[in-house]
N, C-alpha and C positions, 0 to 999 in steps of 0.2 A: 504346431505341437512341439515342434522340435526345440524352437526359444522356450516355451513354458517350460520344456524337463530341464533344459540348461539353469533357466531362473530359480527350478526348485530345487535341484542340486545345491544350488549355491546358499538357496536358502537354508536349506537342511545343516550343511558345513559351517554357514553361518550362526545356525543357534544348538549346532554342539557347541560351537566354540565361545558361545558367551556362556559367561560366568553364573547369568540368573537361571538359564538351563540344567546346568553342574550344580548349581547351591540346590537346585530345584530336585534332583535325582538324591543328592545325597539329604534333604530334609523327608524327601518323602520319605526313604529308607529309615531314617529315625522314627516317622512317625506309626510307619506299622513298628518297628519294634514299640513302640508306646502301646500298639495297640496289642500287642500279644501282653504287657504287663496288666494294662486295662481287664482284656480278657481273663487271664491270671484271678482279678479279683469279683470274677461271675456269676463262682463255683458253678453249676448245674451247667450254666449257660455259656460257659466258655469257649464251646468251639463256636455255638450262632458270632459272641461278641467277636471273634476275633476276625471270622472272615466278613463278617457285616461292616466292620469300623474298617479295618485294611482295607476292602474294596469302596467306601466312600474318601477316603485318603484319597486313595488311587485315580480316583472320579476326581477331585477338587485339583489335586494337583494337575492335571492330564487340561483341565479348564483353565487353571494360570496361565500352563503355555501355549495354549491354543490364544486366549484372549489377548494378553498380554504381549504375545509375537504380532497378534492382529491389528492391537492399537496402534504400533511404534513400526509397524513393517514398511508403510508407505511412506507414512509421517517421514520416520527418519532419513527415510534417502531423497526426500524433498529437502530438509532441513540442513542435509548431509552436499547437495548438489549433486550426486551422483544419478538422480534420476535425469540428467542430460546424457551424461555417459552413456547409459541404459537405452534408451530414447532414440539415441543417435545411431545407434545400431538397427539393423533390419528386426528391429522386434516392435509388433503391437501392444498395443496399452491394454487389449483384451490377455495375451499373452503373459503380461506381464503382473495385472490381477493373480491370472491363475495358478502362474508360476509359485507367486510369491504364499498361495494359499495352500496349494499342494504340498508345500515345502515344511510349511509349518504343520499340518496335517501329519506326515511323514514323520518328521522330530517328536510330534507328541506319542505317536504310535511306538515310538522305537522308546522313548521314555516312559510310558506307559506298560508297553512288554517289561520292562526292564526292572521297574518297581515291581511289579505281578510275579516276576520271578522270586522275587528278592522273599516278596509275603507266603508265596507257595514255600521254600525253602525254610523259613521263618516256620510255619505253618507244621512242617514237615519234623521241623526239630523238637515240636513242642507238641509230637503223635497224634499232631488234627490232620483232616482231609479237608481240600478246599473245595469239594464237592463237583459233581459232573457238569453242572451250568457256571461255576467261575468263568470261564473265556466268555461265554454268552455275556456276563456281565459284563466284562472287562471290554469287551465290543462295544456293547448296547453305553458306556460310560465315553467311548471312544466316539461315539456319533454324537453324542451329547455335546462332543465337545465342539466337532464339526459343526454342527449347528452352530454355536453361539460364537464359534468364531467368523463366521462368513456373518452374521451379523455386524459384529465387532468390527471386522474389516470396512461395511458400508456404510457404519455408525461416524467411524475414523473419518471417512471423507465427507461427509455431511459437516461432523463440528470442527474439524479441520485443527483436534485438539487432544493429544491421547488421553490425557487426563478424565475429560469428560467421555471420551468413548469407552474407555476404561467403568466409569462412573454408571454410566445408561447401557455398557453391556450388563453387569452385575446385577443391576434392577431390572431388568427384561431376563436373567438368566435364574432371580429367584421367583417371580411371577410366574412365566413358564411352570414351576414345577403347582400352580395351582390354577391350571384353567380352568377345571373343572366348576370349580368356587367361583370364580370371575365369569364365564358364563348364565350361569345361576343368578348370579346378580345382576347382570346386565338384563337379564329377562324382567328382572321386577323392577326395572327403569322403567320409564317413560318420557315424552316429549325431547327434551334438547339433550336432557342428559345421557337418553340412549342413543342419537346421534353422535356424541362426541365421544362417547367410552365404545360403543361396537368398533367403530373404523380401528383403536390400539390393538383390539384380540388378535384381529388379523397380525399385527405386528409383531405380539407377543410369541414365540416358539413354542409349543406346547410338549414341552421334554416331559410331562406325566404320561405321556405315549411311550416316550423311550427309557424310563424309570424301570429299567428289567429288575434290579437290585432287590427292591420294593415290593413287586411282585412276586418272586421267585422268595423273598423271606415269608412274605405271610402266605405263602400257598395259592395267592390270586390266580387266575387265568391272565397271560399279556396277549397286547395284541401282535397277529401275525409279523413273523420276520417281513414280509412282502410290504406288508404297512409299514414297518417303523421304516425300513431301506428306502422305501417310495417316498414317504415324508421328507425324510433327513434329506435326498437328492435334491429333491423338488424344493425343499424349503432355501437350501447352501442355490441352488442355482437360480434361486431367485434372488437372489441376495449378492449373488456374484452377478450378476447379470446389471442389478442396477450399481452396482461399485464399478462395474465398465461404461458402463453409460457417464457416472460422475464423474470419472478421471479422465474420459474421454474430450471433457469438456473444460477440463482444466488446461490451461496455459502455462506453459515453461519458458 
């Protein structure tokens, strides 16, 4: 436990201090101000547009860095040699998985609060209220991200290529938001083709469970905090689980 918090510390200090983290904080902040001008021309509608578009901002941006830390995190310090340095010290390759996930977890959370601030105050200036379920959302967009990044990460070591992990998080993280649809269809298969489409669902993350945004706009009922929290764990720990298995089996 102790290497993991060390690796995620470092992780964290590691992606304040890159640049696409920084460019990442300050476009997101652009982009809700976009969204208060958007809103601006809503008339009637302008508080829904403004904290509806700011909180999907907030959600995309919150997934760049999650995925994008996830693709390049192992990748690069293989590429980099540094994973001997790492390696060569009393630390496991399960530790060092987790490390490096928590780390990024952490960094999006802290950039995530940080825009949310930015919208609320935004929000504030321009006599909206960001409503009593924003943090719910700003959460529930936060596991979103946990999710498809612990995929991202096991995706990473399977193509052994950020680009394409990158590539097949994105497609797996827009899918997700329609299982409900993909289900459905897979019912009215039959023969070979429901063998080979059932076994993806499983793979696919089903973030239409953690779509609180969505929810919480049209008045829907969502499902229980207990479910989305139970998922999101169960789903990241599966997923980390087999990314320690794959790296465990890698040679340095």
């Amino acid at each position: 436990m102790r290497s993991a918090a060390i690796i995620a510390a470092q992780t964290l200090r590691e992606q304040w201090k890159n640049r696409f983290l920084q460019l990442l904080l300050i476009f997101g902040g652009a982009l809700v101000y976009a969204a208060l001008l958007l809103g601006a021309m809503a008339m009637e509608q302008e508080h829904r547009v403004l904290v509806n578009f700011g909180a999907g901002l907030i959600e995309l941006a919150g997934l760049a860095a999650v995925v994008v830390g996830a693709a390049y995190a192992v990748l690069r310090d293989m590429e980099n040699k540094t994973i001997y340095l790492i390696l060569s010290r009393p630390v496991s390759r399960g530790a060092y998985i987790a490390g490096k996930y928590a780390g990024l977890l952490l960094a999006a959370a802290a950039a995530m609060a940080c825009m949310a601030a930015m919208h609320i105050l935004l929000l504030k200036m321009r006599g909206a209220d960001a409503g009593a379920g924003y943090w719910a959302v700003i959460f529930s967009s936060w596991l979103k991200a946990a999710v498809a990044g612990a995929l991202t990460m096991l995706v990473s070591l399977i193509s052994t290529s950020s680009l394409s992990a990158l590539l097949m998080s994105c497609i797996f993280w827009t899918l997700g938001h329609f299982t409900g649809e993909l289900q459905y269809l897979s019912s009215r298969l039959a023969g070979p083709a429901a063998f080979a489409v059932k076994p993806i669902l499983w793979i696919i993350p089903d973030l239409s469970l953690l779509n609180l945004r969505d929810s919480l706009a049209a008045g829907a009922p969502h499902a229980p905090w207990s479910v989305m929290l139970g998922y999101s764990v169960l789903y990241a720990a599966v997923c980390l689980g087999l990314s320690c298995a794959l790296f465990s089996r890698k040679e340095f």
